[in-house]
SERO-4910 file (N, C-alpha, C, O; in steps of 0.05 Angstrom, whole numbers):
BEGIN
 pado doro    nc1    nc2    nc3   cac1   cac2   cac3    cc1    cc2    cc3    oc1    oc2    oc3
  Unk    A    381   2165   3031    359   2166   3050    368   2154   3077    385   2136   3078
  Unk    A    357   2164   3096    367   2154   3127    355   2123   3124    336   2116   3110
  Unk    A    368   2110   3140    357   2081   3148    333   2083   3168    329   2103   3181
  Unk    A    317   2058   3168    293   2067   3183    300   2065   3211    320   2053   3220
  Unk    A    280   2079   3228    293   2089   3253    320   2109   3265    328   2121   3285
  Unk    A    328   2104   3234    352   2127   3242    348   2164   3233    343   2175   3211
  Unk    A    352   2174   3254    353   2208   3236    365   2213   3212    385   2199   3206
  Unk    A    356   2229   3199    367   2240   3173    394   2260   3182    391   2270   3204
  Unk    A    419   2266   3167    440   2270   3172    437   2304   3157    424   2312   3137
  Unk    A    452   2318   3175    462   2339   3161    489   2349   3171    492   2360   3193
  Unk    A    515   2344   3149    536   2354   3148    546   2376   3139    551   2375   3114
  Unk    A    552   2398   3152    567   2428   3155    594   2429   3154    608   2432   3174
  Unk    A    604   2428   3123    632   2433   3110    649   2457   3114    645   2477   3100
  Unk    A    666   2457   3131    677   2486   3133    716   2480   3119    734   2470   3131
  Unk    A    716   2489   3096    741   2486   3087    749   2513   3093    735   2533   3089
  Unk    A    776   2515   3103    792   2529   3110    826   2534   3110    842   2516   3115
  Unk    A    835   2560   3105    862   2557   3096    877   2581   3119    870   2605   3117
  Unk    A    892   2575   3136    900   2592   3146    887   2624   3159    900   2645   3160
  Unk    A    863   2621   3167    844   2633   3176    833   2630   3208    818   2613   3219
  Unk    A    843   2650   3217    836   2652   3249    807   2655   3253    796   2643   3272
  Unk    A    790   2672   3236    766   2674   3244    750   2653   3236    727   2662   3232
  Unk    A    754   2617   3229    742   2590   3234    735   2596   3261    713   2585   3265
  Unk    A    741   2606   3281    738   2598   3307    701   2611   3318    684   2602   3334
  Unk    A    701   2635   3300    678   2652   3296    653   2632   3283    629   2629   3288
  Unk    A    668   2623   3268    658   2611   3248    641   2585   3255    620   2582   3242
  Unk    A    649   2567   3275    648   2547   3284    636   2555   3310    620   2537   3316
  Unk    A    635   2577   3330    617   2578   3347    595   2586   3329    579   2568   3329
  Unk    A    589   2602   3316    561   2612   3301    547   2582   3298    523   2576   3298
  Unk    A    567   2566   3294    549   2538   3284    537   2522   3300    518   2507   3297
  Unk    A    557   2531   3326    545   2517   3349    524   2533   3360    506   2524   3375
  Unk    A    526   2550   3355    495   2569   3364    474   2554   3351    460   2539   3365
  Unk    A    471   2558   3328    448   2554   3315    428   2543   3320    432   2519   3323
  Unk    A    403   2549   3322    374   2544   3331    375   2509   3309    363   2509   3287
  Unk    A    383   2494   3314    376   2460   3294    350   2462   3295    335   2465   3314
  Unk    A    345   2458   3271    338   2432   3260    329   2413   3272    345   2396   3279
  Unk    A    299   2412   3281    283   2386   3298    290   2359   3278    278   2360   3257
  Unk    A    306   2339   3282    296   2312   3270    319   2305   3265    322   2281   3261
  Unk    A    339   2320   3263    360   2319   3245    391   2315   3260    394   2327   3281
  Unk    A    415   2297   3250    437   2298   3265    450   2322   3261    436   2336   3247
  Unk    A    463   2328   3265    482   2348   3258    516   2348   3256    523   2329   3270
  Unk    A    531   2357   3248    561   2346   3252    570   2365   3227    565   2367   3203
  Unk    A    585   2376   3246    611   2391   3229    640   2377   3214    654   2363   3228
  Unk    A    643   2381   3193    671   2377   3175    685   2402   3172    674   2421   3160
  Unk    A    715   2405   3186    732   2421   3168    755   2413   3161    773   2405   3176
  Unk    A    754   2417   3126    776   2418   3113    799   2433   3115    802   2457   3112
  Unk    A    818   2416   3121    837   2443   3130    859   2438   3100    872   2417   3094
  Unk    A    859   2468   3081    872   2454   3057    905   2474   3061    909   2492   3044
  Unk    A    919   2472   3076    947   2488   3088    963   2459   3075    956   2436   3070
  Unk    A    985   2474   3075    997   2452   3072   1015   2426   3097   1027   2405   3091
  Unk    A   1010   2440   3123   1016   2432   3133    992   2436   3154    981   2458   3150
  Unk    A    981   2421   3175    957   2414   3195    950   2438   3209    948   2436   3234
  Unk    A    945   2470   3196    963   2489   3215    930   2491   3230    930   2493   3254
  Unk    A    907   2491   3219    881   2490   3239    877   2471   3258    861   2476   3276
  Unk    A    888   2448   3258    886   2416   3275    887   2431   3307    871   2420   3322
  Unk    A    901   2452   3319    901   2454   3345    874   2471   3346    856   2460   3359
  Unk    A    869   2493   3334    841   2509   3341    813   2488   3347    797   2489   3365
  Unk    A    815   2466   3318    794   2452   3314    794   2430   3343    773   2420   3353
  Unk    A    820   2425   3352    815   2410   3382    806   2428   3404    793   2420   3423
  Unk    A    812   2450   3400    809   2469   3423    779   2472   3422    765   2477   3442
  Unk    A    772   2469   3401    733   2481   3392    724   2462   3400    705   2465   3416
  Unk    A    732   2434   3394    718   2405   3407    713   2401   3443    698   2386   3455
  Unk    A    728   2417   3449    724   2402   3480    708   2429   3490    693   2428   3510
  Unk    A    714   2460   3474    697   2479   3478    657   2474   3466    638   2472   3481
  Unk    A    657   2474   3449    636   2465   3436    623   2436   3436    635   2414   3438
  Unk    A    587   2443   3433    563   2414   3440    573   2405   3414    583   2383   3415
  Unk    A    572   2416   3393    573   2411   3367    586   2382   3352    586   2392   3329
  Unk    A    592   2364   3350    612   2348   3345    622   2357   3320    604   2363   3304
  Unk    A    648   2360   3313    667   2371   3291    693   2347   3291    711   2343   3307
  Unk    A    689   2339   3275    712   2327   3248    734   2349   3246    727   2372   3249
  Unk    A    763   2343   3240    782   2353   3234    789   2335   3212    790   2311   3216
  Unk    A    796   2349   3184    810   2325   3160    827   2346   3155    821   2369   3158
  Unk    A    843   2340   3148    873   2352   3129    883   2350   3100    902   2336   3096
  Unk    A    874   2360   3083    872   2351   3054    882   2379   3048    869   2398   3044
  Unk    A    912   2378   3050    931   2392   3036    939   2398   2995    937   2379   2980
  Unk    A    943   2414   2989    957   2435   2966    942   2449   2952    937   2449   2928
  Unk    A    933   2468   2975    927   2508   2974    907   2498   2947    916   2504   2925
  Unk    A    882   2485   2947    866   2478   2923    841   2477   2936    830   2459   2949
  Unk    A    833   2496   2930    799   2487   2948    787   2478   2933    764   2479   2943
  Unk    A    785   2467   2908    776   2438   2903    779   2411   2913    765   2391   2911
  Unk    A    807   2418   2929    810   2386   2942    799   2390   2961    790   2369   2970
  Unk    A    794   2409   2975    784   2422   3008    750   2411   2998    736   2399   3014
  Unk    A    743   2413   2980    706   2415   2983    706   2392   2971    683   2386   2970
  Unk    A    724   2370   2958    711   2347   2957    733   2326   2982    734   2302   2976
  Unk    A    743   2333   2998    755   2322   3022    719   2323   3043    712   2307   3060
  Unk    A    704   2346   3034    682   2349   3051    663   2331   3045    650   2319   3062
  Unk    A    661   2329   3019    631   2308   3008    650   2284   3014    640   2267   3030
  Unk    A    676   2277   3005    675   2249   3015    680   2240   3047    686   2216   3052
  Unk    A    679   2248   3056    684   2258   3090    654   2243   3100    648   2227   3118
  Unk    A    642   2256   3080    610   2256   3092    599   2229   3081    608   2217   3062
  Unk    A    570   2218   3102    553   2209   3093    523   2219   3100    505   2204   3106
  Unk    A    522   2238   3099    501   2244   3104    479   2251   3086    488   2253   3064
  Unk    A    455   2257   3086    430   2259   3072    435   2287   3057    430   2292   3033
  Unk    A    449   2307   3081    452   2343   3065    481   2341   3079    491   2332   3100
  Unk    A    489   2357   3053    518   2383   3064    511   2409   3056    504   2418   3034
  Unk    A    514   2419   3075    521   2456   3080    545   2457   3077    561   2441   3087
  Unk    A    549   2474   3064    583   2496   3060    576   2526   3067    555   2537   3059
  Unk    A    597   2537   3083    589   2550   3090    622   2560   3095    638   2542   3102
  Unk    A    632   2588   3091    664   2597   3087    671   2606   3115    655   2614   3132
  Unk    A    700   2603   3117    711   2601   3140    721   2623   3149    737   2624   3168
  Unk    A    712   2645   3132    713   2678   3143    676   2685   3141    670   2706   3130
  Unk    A    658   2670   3151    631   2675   3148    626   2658   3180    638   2639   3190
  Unk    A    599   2677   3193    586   2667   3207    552   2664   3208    537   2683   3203
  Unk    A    545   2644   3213    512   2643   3215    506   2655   3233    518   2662   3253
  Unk    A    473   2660   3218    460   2675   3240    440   2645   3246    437   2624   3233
  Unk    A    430   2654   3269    415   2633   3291    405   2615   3272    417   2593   3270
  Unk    A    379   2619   3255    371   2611   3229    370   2593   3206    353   2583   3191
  Unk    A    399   2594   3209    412   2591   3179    410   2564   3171    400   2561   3149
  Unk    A    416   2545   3184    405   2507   3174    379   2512   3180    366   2508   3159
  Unk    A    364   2519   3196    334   2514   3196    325   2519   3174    312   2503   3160
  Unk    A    331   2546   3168    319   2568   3142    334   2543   3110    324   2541   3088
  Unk    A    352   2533   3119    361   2527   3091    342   2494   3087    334   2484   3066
  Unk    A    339   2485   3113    330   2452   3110    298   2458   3099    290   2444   3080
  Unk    A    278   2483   3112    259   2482   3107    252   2486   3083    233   2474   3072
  Unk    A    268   2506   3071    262   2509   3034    270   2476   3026    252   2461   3020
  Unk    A    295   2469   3027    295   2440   3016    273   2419   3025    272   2396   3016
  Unk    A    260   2428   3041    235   2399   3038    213   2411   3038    194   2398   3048
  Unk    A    208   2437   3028    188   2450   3015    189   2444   2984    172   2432   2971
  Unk    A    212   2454   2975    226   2450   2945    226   2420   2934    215   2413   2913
  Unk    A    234   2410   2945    258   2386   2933    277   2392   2917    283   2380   2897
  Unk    A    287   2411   2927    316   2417   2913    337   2406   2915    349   2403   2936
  Unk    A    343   2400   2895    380   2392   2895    391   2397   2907    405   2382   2921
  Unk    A    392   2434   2909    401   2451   2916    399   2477   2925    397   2495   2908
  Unk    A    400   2483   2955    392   2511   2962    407   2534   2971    421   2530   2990
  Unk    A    407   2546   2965    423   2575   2962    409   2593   2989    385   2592   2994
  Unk    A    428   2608   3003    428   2622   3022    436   2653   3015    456   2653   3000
  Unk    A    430   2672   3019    442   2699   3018    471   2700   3029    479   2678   3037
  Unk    A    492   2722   3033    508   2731   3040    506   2755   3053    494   2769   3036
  Unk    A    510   2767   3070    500   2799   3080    533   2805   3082    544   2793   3100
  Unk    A    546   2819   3069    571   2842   3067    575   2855   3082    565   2876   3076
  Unk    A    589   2859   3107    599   2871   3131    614   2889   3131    637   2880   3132
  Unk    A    613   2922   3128    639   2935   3111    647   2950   3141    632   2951   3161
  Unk    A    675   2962   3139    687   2969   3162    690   2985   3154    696   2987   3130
  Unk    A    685   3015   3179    684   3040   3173    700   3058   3151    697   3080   3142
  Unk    A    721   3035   3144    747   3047   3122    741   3047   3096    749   3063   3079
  Unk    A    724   3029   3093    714   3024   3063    699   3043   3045    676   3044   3054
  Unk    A    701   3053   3030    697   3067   3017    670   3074   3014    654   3056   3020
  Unk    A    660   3100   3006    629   3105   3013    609   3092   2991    585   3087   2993
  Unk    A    624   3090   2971    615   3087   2952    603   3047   2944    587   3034   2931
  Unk    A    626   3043   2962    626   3013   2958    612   2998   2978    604   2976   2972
  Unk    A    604   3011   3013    591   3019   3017    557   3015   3012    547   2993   3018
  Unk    A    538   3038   3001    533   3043   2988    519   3023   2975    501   3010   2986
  Unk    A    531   3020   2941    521   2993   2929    528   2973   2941    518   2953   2930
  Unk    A    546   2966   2962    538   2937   2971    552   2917   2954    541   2895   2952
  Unk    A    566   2919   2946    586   2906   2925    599   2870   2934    607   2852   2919
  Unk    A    596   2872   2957    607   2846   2969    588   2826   2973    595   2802   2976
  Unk    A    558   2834   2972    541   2821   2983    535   2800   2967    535   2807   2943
  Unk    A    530   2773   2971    524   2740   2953    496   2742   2946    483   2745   2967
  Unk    A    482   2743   2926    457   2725   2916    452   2709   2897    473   2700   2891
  Unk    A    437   2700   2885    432   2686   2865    427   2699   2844    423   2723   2845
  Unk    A    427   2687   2825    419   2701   2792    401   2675   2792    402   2651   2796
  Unk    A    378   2700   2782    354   2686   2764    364   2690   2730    376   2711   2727
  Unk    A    360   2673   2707    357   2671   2685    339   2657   2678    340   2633   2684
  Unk    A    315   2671   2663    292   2662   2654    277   2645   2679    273   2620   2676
  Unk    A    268   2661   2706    260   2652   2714    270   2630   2738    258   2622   2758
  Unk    A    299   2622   2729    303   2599   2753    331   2605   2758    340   2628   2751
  Unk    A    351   2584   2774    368   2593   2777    385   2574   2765    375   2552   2764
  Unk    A    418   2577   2751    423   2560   2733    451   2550   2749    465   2530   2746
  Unk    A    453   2566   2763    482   2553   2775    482   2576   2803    464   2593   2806
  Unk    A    509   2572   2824    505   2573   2850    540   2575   2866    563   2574   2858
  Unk    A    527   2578   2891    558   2580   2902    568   2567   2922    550   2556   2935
  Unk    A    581   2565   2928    593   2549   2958    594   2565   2985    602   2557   3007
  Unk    A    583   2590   2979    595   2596   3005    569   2608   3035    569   2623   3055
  Unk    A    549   2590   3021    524   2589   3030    501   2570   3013    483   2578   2998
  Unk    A    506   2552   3018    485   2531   3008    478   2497   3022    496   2488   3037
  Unk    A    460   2485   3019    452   2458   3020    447   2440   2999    432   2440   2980
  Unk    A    466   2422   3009    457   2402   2981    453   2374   2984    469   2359   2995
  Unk    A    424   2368   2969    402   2346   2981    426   2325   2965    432   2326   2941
  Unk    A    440   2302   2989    463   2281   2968    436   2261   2962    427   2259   2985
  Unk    A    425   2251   2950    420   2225   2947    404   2242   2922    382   2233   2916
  Unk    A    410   2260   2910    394   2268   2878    410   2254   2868    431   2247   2879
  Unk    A    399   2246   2833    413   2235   2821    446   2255   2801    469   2251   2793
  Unk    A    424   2276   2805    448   2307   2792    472   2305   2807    493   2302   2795
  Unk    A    470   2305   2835    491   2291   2850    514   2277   2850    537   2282   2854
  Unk    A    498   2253   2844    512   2220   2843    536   2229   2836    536   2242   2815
  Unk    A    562   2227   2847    596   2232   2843    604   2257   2833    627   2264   2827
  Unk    A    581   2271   2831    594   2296   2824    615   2306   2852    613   2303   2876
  Unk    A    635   2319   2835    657   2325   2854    672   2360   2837    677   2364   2813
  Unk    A    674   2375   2854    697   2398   2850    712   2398   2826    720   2375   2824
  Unk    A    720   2412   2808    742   2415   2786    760   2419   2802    760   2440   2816
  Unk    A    783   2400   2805    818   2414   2813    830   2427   2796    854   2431   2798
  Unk    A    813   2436   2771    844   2451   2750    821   2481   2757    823   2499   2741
  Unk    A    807   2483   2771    798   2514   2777    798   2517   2814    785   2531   2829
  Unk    A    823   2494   2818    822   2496   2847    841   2518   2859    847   2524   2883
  Unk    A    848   2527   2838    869   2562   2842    858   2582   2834    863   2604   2845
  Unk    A    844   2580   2817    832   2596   2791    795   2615   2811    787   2638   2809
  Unk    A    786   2594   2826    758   2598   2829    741   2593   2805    749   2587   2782
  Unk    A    720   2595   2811    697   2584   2789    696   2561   2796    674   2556   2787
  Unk    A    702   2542   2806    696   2518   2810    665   2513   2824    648   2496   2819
  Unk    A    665   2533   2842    631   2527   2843    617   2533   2821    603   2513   2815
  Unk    A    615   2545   2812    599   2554   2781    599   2526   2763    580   2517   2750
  Unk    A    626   2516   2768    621   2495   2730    605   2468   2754    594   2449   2743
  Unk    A    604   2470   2780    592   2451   2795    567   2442   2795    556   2420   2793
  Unk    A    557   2478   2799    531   2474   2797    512   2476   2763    490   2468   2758
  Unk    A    527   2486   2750    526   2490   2728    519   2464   2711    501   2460   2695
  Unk    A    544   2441   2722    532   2408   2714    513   2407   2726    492   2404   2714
  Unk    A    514   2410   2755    488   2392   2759    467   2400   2754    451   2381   2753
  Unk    A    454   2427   2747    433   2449   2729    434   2423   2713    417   2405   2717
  Unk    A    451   2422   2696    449   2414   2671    438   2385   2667    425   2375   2649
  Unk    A    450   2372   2694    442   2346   2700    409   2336   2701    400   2313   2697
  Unk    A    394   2361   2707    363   2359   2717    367   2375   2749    345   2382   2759
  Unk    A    385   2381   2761    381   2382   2791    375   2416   2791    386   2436   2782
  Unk    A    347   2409   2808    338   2442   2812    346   2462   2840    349   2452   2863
  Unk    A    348   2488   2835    355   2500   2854    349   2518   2868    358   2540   2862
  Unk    A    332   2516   2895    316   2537   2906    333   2561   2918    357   2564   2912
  Unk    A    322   2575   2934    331   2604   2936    319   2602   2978    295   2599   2981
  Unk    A    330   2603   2993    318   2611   3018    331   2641   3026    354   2644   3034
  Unk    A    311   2661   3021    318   2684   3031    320   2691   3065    318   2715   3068
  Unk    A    321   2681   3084    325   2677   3112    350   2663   3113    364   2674   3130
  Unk    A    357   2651   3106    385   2636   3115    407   2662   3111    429   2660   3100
  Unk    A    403   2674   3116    430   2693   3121    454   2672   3132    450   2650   3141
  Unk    A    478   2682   3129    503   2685   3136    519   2718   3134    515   2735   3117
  Unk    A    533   2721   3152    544   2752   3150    579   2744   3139    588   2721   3139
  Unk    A    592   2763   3132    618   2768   3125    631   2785   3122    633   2796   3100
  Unk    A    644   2794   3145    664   2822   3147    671   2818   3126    666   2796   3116
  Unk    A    690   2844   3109    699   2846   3083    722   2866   3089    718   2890   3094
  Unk    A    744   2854   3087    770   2858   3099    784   2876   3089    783   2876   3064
  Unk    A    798   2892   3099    806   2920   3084    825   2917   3054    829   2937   3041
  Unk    A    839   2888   3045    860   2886   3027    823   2876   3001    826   2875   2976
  Unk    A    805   2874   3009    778   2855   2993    760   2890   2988    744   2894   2969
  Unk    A    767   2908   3006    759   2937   3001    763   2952   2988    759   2975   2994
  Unk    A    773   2943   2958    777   2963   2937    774   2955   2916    774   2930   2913
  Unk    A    771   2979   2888    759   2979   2867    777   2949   2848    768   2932   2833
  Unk    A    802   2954   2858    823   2929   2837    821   2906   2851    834   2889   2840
  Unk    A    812   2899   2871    800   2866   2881    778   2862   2860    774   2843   2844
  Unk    A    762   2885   2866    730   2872   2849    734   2866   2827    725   2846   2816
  Unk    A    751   2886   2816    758   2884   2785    768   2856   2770    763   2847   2747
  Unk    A    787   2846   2797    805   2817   2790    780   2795   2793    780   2775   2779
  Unk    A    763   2800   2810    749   2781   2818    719   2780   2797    706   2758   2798
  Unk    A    707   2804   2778    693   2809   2769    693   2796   2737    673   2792   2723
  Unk    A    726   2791   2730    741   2794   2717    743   2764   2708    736   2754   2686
  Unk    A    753   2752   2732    749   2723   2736    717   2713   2733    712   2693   2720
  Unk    A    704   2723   2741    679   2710   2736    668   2709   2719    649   2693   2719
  Unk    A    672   2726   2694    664   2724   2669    696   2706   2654    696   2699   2631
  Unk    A    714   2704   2667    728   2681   2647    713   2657   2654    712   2645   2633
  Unk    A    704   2646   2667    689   2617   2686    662   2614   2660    657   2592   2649
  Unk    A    645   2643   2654    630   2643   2649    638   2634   2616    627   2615   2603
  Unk    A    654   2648   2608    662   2646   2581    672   2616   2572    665   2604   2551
  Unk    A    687   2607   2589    692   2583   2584    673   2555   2583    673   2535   2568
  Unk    A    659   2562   2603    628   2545   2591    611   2548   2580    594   2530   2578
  Unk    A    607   2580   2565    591   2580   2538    618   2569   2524    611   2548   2513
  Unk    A    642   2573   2519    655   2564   2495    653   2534   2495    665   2522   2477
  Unk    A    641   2519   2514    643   2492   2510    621   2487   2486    628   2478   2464
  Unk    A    598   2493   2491    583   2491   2464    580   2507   2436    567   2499   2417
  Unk    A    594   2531   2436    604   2540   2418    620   2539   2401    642   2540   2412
  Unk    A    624   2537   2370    638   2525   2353    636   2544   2335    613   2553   2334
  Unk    A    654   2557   2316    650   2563   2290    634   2593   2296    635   2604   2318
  Unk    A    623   2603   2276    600   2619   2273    580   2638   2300    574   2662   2303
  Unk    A    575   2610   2316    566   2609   2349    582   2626   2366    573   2645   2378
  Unk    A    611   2616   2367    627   2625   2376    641   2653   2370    649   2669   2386
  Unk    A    643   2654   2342    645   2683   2337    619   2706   2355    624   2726   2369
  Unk    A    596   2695   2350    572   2708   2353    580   2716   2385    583   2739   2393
  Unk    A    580   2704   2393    584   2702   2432    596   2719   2436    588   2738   2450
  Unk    A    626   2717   2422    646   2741   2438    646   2769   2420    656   2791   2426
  Unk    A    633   2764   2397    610   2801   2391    594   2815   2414    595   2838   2423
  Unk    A    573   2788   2422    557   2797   2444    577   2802   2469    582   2826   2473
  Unk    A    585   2789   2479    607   2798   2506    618   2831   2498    616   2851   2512
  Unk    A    630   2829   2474    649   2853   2473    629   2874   2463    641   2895   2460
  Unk    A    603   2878   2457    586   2899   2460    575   2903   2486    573   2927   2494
  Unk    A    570   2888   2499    556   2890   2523    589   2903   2540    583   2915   2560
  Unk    A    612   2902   2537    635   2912   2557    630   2935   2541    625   2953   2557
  Unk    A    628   2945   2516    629   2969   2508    612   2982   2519    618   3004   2529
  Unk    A    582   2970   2519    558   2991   2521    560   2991   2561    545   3007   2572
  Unk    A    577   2976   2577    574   2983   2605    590   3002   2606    583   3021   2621
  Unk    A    617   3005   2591    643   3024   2596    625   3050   2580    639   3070   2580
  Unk    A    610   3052   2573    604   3079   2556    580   3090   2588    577   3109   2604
  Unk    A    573   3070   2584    546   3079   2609    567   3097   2637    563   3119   2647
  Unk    A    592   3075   2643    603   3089   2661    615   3102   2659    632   3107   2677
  Unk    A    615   3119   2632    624   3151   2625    604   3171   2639    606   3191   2653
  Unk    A    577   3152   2626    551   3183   2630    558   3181   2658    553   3204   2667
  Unk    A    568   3166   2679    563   3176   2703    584   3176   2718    590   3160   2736
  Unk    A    594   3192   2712    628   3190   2711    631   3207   2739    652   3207   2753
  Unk    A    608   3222   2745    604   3244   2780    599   3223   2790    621   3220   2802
  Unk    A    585   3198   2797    578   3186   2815    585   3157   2825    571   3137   2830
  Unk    A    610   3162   2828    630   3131   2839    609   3105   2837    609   3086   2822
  Unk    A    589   3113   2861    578   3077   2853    561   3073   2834    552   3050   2832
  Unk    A    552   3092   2815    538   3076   2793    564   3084   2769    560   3072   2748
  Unk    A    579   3095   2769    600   3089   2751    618   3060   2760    620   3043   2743
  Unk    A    629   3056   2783    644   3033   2788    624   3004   2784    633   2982   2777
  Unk    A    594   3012   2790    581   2987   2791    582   2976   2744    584   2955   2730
  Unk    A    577   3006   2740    576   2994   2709    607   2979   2698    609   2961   2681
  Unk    A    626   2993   2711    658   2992   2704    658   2958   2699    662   2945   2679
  Unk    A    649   2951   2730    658   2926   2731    642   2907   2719    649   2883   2718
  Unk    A    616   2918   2708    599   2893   2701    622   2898   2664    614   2879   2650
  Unk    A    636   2909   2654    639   2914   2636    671   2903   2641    686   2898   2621
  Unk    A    677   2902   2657    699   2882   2663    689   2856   2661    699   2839   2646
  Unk    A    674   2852   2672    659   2820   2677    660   2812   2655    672   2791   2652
  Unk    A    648   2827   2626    638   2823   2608    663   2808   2584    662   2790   2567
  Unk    A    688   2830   2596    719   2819   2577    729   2802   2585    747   2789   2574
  Unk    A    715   2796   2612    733   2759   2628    709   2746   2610    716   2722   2612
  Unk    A    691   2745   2596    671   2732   2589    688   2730   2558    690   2707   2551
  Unk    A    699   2747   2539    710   2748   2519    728   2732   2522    727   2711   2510
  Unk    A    749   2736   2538    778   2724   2553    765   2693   2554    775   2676   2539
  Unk    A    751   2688   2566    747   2660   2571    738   2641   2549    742   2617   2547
  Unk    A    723   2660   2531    710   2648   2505    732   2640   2485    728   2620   2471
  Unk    A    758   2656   2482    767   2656   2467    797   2640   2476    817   2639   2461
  Unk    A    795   2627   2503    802   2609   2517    837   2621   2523    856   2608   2515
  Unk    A    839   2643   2536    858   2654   2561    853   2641   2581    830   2634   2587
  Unk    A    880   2633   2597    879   2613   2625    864   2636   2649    873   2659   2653
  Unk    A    852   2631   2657    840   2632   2684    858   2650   2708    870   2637   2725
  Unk    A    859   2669   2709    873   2684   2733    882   2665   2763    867   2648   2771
  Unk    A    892   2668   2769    898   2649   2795    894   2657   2820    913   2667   2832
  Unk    A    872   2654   2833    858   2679   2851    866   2671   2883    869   2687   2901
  Unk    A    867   2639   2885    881   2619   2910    900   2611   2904    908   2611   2880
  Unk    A    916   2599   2931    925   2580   2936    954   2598   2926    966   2587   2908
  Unk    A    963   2620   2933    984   2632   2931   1008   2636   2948   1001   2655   2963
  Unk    A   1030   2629   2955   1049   2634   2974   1037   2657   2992   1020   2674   2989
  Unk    A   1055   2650   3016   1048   2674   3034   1069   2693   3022   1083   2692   3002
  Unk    A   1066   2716   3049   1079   2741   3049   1094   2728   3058   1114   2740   3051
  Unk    A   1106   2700   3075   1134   2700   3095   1145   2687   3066   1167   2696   3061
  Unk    A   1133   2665   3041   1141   2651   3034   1150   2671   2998   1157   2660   2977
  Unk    A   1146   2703   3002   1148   2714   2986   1130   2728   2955   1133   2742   2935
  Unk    A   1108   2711   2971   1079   2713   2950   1061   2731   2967   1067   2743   2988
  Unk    A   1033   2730   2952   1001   2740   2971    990   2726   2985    997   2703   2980
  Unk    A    981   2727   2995    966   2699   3017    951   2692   3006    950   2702   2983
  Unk    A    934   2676   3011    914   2657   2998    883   2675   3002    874   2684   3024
  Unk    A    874   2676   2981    836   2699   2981    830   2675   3005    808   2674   3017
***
């Protein structure tokens, strides 16, 4: 809680790896319509291995009202990048918010007001998917890139980083910090929010907080989604297999591997129409990273990859 007489704090985490469009990123922030009451102050993580954002982020400081932090918390792990942010911070809230994403005017207002409507732990923001004329019609279309929440039974059980607020002084909170062994892998927001769910900490939904995100022509095709759809049911699998044992566990990865069967059959019947065949494909992919993970296969490695100069892919 703020001290008395003092404003309540809100810190804006921008971890970043070798990405020119922070600069986008970081005016959108300075736009933004604030937040009456509240401080404001930007963090970016810069997780390169060497300081390679440190000159943009000076260049933004003497350009921009905004006040912005520069930290350097190096090895290609955006787990070390998002907890270089919470410990960076002292403030009442952190926003995360990705460093190929920009806000719209909105976006802290819309997110602070659900949190002190709520009392949430934790508030979740949309994503709006930006596709460039190249991208396929189909993908397009269904909208495939776009961020929301999952309701299960009603609430929401876990969440993401790349649009949210999070109230620090809950107790769900208290030291929770990033997984580094899924700081290559992804999912690390998932098993995050997933504890703190589990902790008691609840999680609202602000449908106004938009953020937008071009969706880059190599992120424009059917075998990204697939890798990435793929991965998200290993994340998923591996934290049902934590309470699964014996019998349980058999049961689980029956259910997973019927449900990839009965999506891959569905995306037979519609085998004429790309986006509801690709949309079933991949939930039926999802479904075998969900088997894969249950039955405890390592985690795809989706960051933190050599460059093209250094002979690898660049970093998602």
């Amino acid at each position: 809680m703020a001290a008395i007489g003092k404003k309540p704090g809100i810190d804006i985490c921008v971890c970043t790896f070798r990405r020119p469009e922070l600069a986008d990123t970081l005016r959108s922030l300075a736009a933004l319509a604030m937040p009456a009451g509240y401080d404001i102050r930007v963090i970016v993580a810069d997780n390169d291995d060497t300081p390679s954002a440190r000159k943009l982020v000076a260049s933004l400081q003497q350009e921009l009202t905004l006040p912005i932090d520069y930290v350097h918390c190096p090895a290609r792990n955006i787990s070390i990048a998002r907890n270089a942010g919470l410990d960076a911070s002292n403030a009442d809230f952190v926003a995360f918010i990705d460093d190929d994403e920009t806000a719209t005017p909105r976006w802290l207002a819309e997110l602070i007001a659900t949190a002190e409507t709520s009392g949430a732990a934790a508030v979740l923001g949309p994503v709006r998917a930006l596709y460039g004329t190249d991208a396929p019609e189909w993908m397009r279309r269904g909208d495939f890139h776009s961020t929301l929440p999952v309701w299960v039974r009603g609430e929401i059980q876990t969440g993401y980083t790349c649009n949210v607020l999070l109230r620090m002084g809950t107790r769900s909170l208290h030291g929770r910090r990033f997984s580094l062994a899924r700081g290559q892998t992804g999912g690390e927001d998932t098993e995050f929010f997933d504890g703190m769910h589990k902790a008691g900490g609840r999680i609202a939904f602000s449908p106004e907080a938009w953020v937008d995100e071009v969706v880059p022509r190599s992120r424009a095709a059917f075998a990204w989604l697939g890798r990435r759809r793929f991965r998200v049911g290993q994340t998923h699998g591996h934290l049902l297999g934590r309470s699964a044992r014996g019998i349980g566990l058999i049961k689980q990865v029956g259910l997973a591997t019927a449900k990839a069967a009965y999506c891959f059959a569905a995306a037979l019947a519609v085998v004429i129409s790309p986006m509801r065949r690709n949309r079933s494909a991949l939930r039926g992919i999802m479904h075998v990273g969900v088997v894969s993970g249950l039955v405890g296969v390592r985690e795809l490695r989706l960051y933190g990859q050599p460059s093209p100069q250094e002979g690898g892919k660049r970093a998602a």
